[in-house]
C-alpha positions in Angstrom: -7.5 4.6 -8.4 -10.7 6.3 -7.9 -10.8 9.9 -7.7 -14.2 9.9 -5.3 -12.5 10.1 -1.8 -13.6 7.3 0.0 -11.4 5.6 2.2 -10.4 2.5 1.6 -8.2 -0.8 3.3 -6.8 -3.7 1.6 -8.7 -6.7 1.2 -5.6 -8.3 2.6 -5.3 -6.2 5.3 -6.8 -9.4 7.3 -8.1 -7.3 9.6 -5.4 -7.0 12.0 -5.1 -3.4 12.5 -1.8 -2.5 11.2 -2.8 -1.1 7.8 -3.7 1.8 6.3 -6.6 3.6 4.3 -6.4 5.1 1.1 -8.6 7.5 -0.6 -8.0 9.2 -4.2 -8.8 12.7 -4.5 -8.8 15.2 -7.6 -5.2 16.2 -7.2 -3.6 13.9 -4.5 -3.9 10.4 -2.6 -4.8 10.5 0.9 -3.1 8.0 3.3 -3.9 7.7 7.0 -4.0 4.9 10.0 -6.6 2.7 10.0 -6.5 2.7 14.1 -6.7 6.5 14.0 -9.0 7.8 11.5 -9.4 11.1 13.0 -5.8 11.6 13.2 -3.3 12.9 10.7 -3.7 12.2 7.1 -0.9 12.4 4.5 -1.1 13.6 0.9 1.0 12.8 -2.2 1.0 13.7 -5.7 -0.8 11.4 -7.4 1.9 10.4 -9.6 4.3 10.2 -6.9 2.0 7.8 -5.0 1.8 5.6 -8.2 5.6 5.3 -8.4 5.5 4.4 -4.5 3.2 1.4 -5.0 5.1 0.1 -7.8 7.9 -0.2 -5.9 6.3 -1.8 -3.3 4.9 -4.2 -5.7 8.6 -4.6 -6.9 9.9 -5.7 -3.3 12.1 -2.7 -3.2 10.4 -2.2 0.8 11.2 -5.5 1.4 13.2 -6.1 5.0 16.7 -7.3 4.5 17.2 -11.1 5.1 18.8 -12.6 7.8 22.9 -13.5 7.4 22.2 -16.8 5.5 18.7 -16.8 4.6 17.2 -15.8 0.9 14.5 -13.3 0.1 11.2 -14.8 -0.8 9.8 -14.1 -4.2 6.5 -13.0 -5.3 4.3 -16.0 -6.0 1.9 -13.9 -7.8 1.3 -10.3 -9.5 0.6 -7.5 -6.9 2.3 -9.5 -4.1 5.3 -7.7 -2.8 7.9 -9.6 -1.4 6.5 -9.5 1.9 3.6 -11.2 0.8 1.0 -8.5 1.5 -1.3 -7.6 -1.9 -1.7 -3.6 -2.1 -3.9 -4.4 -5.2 -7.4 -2.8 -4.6 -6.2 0.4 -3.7 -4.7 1.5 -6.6 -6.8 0.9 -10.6 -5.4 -1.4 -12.2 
């Protein structure tokens, strides 16, 4: 991730306004609302931050199935199992 701190959303965010920005500072990542910009902001630790989105990436967020039903799986790299690529806001 850069370390410049500009915001910035998903390219898969698809615009619906349930997503977040992401900026990387010197010593922390900045997350906030994209619907509420001027609004709280948290910070993490970069490293803890890192460990957050590869879990993400993982599916470990993923909503339990239904009684019956079978998770999805990731149908490419930096897809979680919700479908929704984080890739973009973190380097690679």
């Amino acid at each position: 991730m850069k370390r410049d701190g500009v915001w910035r959303t998903s390219s898969r965010s698809g615009g619906s306004g349930e997503c977040v920005e992401v900026a990387g500072f010197v010593d922390a990542v900045g997350v906030r609302d994209s619907k509420d910009r001027q609004g709280a902001e948290l910070s993490f630790a970069a490293p803890s931050w890192t460990r957050f989105v590869a879990a993400t990436r993982a599916g470990r967020f993923a909503p339990a199935p239904e009684p019956g039903a079978t998770r999805p799986v990731p149908t490419e790299p930096g897809r979680h199992r919700a479908g929704l690529r984080i890739a973009g806001l973190v380097g690679a």
